[in-house]
Backbone as numpy.savetxt, mean C-alpha at the origin, in Angstrom:
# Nx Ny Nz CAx CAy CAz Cx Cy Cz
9.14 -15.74 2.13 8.30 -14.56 2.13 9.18 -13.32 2.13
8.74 -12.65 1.40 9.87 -11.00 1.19 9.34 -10.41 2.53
10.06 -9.54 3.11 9.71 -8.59 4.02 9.96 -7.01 3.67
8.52 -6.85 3.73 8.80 -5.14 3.25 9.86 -4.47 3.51
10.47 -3.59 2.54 11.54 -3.23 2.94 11.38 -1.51 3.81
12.19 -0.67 4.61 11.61 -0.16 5.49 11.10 1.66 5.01
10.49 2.07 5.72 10.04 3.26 4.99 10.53 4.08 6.66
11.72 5.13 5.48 12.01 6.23 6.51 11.33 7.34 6.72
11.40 7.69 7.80 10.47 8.80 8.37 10.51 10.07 7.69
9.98 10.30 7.44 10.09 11.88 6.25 10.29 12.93 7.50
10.27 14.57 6.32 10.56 15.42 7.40 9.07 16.11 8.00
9.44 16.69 8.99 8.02 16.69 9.89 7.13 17.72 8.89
6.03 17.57 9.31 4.70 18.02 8.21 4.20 17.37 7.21
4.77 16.22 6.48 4.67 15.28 5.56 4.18 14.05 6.50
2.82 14.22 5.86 2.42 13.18 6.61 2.14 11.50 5.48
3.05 11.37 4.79 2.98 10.22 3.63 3.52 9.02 4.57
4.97 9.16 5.69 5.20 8.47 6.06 3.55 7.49 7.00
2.61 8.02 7.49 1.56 7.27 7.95 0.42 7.30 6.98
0.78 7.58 6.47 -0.55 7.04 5.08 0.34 5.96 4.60
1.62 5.40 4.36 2.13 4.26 3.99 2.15 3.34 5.26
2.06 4.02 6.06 1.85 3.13 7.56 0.13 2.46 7.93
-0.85 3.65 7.18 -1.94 2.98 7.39 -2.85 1.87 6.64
-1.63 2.36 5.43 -2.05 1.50 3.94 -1.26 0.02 4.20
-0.32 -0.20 4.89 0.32 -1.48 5.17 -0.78 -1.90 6.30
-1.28 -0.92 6.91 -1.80 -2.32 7.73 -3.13 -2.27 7.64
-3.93 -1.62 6.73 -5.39 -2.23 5.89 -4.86 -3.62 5.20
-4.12 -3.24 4.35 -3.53 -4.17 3.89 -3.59 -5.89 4.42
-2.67 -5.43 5.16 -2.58 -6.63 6.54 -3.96 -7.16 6.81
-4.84 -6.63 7.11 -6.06 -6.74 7.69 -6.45 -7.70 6.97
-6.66 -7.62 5.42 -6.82 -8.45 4.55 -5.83 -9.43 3.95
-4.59 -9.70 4.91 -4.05 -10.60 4.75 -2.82 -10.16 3.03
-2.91 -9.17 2.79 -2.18 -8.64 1.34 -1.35 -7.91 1.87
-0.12 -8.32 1.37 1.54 -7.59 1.59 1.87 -6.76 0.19
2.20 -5.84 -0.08 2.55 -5.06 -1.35 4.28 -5.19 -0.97
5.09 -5.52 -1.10 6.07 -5.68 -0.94 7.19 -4.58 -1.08
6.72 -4.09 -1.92 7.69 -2.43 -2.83 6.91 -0.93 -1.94
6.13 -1.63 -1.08 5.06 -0.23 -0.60 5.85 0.56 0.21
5.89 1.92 -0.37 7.08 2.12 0.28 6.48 4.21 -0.14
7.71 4.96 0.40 7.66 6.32 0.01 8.75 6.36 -0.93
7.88 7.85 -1.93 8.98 8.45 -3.01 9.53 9.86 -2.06
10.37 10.21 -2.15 10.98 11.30 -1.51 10.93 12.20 -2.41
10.28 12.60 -3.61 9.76 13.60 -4.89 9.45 14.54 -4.17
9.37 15.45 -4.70 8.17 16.73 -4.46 7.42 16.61 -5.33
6.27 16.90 -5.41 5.23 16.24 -4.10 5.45 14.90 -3.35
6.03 14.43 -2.53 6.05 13.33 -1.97 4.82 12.30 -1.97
4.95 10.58 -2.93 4.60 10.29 -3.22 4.26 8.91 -2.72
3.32 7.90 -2.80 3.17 6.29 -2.03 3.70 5.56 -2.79
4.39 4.78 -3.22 4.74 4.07 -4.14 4.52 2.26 -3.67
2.81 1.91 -4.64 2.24 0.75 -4.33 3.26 -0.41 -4.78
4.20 -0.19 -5.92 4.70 -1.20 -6.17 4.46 -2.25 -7.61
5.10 -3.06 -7.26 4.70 -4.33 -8.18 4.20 -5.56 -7.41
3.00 -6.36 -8.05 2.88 -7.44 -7.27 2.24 -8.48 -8.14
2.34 -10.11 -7.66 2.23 -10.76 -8.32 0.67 -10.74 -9.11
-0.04 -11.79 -9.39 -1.65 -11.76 -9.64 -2.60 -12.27 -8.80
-1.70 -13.41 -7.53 -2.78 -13.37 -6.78 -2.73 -12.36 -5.59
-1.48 -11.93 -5.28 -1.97 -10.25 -4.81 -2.70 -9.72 -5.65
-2.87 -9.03 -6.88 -3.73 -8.51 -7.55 -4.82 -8.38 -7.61
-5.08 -9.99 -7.24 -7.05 -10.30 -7.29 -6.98 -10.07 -5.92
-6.23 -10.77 -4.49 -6.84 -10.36 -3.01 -7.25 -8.98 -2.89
-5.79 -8.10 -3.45 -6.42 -6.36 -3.83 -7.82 -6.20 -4.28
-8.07 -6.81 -5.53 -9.17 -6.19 -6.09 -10.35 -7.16 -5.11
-10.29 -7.86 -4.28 -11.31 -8.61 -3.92 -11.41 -7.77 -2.74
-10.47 -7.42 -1.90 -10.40 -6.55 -0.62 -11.33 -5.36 -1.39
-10.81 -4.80 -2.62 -11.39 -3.54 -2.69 -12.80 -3.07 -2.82
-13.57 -4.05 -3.54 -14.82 -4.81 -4.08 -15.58 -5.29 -2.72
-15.01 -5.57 -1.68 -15.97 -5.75 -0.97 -16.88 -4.97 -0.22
-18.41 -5.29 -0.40 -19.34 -4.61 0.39 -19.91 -3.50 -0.70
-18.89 -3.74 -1.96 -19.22 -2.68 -3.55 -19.95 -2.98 -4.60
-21.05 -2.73 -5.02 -21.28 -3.09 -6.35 -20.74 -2.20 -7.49
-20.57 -2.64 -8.52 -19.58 -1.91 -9.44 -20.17 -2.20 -10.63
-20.92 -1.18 -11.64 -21.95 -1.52 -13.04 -20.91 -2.47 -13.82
-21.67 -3.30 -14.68 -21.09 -4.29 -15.21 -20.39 -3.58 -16.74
């Protein structure tokens, strides 16, 4: 199993470092690791979801979908 690799603390007022903190552990919740989830240090400072295989892909889209109907 990969282990996310670590996301450094940005500088204060940037609050991306816990939006990548809250997005790993929704994530979690549903049992889905993004592995690359991580911060861009850009301006605008950015989330960077990554790459992931396809059955991450579908748990994503199944996590996302739930409780959603979505027109066909």
């Amino acid at each position: 199993m990969t282990k996310p690799h670590a996301t450094p603390r940005p500088p204060q007022g940037d609050d991306t470092y816990s939006v990548v903190m809250e997005l790993r552990s929704a994530l979690a919740r549903h049992g889905i690791t993004l592995p690359s989830l991580g911060r861009d240090f850009g301006t605008p400072p950015l989330v960077i979801l990554g790459n992931c295989n396809t059955a991450t892909a579908r748990a994503l889209a199944a996590a996302l979908g739930e409780g959603q109907s979505f027109p066909a």
